[in-house]
C-alpha positions in Angstrom: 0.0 0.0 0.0 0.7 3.3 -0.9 0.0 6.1 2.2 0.6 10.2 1.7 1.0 12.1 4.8 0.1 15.4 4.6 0.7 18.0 7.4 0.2 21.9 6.6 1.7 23.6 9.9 4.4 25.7 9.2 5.5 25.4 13.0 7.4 22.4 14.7 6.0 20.6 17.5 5.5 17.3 19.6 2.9 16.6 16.8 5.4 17.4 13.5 8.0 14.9 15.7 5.5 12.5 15.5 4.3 12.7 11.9 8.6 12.7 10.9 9.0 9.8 12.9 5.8 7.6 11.8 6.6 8.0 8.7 10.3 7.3 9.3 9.5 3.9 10.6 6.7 3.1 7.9 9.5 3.4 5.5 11.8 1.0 7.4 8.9 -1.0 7.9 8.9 -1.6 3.9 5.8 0.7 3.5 5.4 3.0 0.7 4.9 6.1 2.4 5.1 10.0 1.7 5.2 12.8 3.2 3.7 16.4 1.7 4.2 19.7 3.9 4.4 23.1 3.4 8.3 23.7 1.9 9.2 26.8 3.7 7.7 25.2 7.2 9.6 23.1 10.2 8.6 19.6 9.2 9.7 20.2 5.7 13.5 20.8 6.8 13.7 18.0 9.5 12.0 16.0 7.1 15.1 16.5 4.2 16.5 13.1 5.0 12.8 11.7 3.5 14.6 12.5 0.0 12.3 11.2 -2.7 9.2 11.0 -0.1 9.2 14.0 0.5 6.7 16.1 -1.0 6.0 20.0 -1.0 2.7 21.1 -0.2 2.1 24.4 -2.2 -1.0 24.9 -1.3 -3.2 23.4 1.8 -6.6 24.2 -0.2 -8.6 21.8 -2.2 -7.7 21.8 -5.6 -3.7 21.6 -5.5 -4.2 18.7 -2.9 -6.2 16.6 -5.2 -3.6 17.6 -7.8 -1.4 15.8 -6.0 -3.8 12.7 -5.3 -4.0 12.5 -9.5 -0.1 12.2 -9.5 1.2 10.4 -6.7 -1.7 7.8 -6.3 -2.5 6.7 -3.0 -4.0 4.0 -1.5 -4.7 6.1 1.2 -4.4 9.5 2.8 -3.3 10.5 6.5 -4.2 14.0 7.7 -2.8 15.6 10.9 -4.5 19.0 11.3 -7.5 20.9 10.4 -6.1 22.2 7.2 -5.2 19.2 6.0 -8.8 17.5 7.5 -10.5 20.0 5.4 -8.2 19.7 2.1 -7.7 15.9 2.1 -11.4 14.5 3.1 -12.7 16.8 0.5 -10.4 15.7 -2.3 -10.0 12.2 -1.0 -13.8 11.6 -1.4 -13.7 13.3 -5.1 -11.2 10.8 -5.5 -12.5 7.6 -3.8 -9.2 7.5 -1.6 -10.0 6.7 1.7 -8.8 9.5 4.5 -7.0 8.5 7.7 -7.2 11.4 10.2 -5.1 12.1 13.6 -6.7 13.7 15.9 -4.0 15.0 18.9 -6.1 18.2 20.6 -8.0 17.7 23.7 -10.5 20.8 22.5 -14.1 19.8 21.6 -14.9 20.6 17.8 -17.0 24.2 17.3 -21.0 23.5 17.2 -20.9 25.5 14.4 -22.1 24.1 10.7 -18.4 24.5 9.2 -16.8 22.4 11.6 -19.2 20.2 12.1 -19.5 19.5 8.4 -16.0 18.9 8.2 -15.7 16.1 10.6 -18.6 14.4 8.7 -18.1 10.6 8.4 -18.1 10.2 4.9 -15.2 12.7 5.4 -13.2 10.3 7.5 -12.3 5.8 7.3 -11.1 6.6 10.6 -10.4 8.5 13.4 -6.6 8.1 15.3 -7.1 9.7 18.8 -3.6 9.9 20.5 -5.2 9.3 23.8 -8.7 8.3 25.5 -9.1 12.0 26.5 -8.8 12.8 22.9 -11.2 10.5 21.4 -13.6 11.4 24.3 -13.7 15.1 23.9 -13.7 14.5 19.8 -16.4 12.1 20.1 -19.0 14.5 22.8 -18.6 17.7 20.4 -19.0 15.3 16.8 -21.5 13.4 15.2 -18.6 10.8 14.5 -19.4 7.2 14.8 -17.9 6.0 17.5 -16.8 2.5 16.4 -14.9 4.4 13.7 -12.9 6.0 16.3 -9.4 3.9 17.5 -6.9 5.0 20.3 -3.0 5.3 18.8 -0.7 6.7 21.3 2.0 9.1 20.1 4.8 6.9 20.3 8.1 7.1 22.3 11.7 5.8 20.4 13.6 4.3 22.6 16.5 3.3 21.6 16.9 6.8 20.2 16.2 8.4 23.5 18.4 6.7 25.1 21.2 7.2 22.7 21.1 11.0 23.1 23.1 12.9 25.4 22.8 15.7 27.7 23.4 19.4 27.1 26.1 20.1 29.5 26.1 23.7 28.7 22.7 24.2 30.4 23.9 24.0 33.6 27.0 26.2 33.3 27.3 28.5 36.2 24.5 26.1 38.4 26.8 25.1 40.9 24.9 22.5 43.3 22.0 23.6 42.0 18.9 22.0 40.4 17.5 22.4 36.6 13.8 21.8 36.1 12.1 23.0 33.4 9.6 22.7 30.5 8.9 21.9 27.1 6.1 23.7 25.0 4.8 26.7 23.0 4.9 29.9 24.6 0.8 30.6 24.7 -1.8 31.3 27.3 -3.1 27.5 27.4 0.3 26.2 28.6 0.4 27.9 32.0 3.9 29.0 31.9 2.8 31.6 34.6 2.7 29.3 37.0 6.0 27.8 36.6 7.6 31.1 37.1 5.5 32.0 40.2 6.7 28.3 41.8 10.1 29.4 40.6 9.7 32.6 42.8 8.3 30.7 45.9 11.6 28.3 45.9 13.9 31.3 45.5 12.4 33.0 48.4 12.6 29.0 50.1 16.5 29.4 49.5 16.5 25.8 47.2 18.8 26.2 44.9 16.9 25.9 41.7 17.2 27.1 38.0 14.4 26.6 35.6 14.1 26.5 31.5 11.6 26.9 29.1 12.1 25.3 25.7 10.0 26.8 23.3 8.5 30.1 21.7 5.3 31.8 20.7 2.8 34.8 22.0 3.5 34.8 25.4 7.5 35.1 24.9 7.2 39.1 25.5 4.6 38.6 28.7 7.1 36.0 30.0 10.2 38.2 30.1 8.4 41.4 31.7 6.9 38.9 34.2 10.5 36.7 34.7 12.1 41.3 35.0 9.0 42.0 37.7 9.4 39.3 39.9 13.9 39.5 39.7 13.8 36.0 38.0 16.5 36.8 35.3 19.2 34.9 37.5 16.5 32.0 38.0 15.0 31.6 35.0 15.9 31.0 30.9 13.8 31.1 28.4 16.0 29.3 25.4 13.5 29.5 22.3 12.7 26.7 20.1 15.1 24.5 20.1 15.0 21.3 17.6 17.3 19.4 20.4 14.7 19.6 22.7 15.0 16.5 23.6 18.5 17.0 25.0 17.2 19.3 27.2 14.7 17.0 28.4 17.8 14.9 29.1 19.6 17.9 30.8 16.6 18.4 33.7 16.2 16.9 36.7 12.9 17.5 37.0 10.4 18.1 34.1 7.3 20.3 34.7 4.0 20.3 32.7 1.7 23.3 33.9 -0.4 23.1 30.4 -4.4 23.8 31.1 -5.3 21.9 28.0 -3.2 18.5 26.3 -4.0 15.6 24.4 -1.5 13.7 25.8 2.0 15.4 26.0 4.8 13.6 24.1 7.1 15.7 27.0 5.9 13.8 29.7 5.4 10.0 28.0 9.3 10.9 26.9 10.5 12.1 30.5 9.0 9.0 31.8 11.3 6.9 30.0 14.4 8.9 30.0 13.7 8.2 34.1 13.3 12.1 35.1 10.5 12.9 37.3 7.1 14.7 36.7 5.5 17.5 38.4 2.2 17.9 36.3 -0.9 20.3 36.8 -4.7 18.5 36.9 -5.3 18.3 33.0 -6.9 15.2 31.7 -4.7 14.0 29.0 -1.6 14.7 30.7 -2.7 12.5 33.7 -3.5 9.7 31.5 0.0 9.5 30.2 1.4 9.9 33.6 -1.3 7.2 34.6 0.0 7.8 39.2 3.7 8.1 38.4 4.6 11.5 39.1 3.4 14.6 41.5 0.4 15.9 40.4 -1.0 19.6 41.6 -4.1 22.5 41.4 -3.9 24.8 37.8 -3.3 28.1 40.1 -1.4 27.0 43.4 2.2 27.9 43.3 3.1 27.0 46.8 1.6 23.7 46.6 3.5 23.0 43.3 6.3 24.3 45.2 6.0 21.5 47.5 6.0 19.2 45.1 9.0 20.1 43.2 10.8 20.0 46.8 9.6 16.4 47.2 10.5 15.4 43.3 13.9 16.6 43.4 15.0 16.3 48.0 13.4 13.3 48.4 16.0 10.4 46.9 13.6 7.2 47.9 10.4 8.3 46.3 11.9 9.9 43.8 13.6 6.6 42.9 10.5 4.6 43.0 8.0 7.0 41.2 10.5 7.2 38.2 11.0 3.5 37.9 6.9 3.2 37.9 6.7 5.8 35.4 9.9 4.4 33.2 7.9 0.9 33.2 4.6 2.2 32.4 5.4 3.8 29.7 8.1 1.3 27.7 4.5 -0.9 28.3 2.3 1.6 26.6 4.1 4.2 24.7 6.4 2.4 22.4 6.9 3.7 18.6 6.7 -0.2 18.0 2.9 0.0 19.6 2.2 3.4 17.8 3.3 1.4 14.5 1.6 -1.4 14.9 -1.8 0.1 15.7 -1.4 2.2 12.7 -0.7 -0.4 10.4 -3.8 -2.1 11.5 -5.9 0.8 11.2 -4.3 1.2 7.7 -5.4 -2.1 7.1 -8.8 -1.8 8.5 -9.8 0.7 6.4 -8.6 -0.9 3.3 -9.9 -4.4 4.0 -6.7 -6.0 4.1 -6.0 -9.3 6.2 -3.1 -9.1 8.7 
């Protein structure tokens, strides 16, 4: 079988590290697969080492996609954001191609007739919800069938984790200190806020910690007159996007997830295996990755989140035994090899092939 990804963000994130590495492993797995996105976006330049598969994606609107479909063929067509939803169903169905689509957003669909008409069935083979929350959330704001809808976690490479090293330059001029930090776009939904008021309760606590924040977007201005208000600049980094972010991860000694809204977060699922521990806020798709192996605490509470950080990082015994919980729960879930397997089936599903 023949399978086209397409993807029309222009920015990088845990979801355009997934798409690069599905389709990275279909390949080795001997499956024709392609990949078309936007030329001048982030997925398009990690993806270079596609070569030949690699498509680019002039256009996310009807009519150049289903020019594509009338040259490259598919079998079938998997689509990873609205964009794409609304380009590829539409031309898929002119076509007679079947349409795959990810879903990795814990927001409920807009009741109004657009949307609503876009996540039609007849749109749609299948639905690939990267966690329960997902498909729960997609499934109480759609008309979608349910039995149509299939759980396929955002998988976790292992062996390439665990080849990566540390970035030893993060914690140059730490001292004895700790580094905890975060992963994500700077923007209101993320709660990056509360990070830097905990960061101001442990200063004032005298532990010696320094925090990070991987990542860009809206908020980046709001952050640094915040981190120059409350005399953070000595306690706090904000690095940018970074496309090692995963080194980071590596780097920290403690990871913290203050998003108000996740699917699942790719951050936490990967800090669980690398073996560093979680401090999480109360968000439903985040506390199913983390499934009781971390700290969990209130949206808005900064001393209590304070606490837990203490605990995470003081406390050597539970420390030890929360990250070997986590680390086992999620090689048992969260493998790419899972991820790839469940896709292929659903691949197969849809096009009535045995295996």
């Amino acid at each position: 079988m023949r399978i086209l990804h397409i993807s029309t963000n222009h920015e990088w994130g845990g979801g355009e590290n997934q798409i690069l590495a599905l389709v990275r492993w279909l390949r080795k797995a001997g499956v024709d697969t392609l990949l078309a996105a936007p030329p001048e976006g982030a997925l398009y330049r990690e993806a270079a080492v596609l070569g030949e598969g690699l498509i680019a994606l002039l256009s996310p609107r009807t009519g150049p996609v289903l020019a594509l479909l009338k040259q490259l063929r598919p079998d079938l067509i998997h689509v990873h954001d609205s964009a794409g939803a609304r380009a590829g169903g539409k031309a898929g169905r002119k076509l007679g191609i079947p349409v795959v689509l990810s879903r990795r957003v814990a927001s409920p669909l807009r009741q109004n007739l657009f949307s609503q008409r876009k996540y039609r069935d007849r749109n749609f083979a299948a639905v690939l919800a990267v966690s329960e929350t997902v498909g729960r959330v997609f499934l109480s704001s759609s008309r979608y069938p349910a039995e149509r809808v299939q759980v396929v976690p955002d998988g976790i490479d292992v062996d390439a984790l665990g080849a990566l090293e540390a970035d030893p330059a993060l914690r140059e001029g730490l001292g004895q200190g700790y580094l905890a930090g975060g992963i994500g776009k700077l923007a209101p939904k993320k709660n990056w806020s509360l990070l830097l008021e905990t960061a101001a309760v442990l200063k004032g606590r005298g532990l010696p910690v320094r925090w990070v924040i991987a990542g860009d977007g809206p908020d980046r201005g709001k952050l640094e007159a915040r981190i120059a208000e409350q005399g953070l600049e000595d306690t706090v980094r904000l690095l940018g996007f970074r496309s090692d972010a995963l080194r980071i991860l590596k780097s920290l000694d403690l990871l913290f997830s203050p998003s108000l809204v996740e699917g699942a977060s790719v951050s936490v699922r990967e800090a669980m295996v690398i073996g560093t521990p979680v401090v999480i806020v109360d968000t439903p798709g985040t506390m199913e990755s983390l499934d009781g192996h971390g700290w969990v605490v209130p949206a808005g509470d900064a001393r209590q989140t304070a606490d837990a950080v203490t605990e995470a990082l003081t406390r050597d015994d539970k420390r030890r035994a929360v990250v070997a919980g986590a680390r086992a729960s999620a090689l048992s879930r969260f493998s790419l090899h899972i991820t790839l397997d469940k896709t292929l089936q659903a691949y197969r599903n849809v096009l009535g092939l045995a295996g």
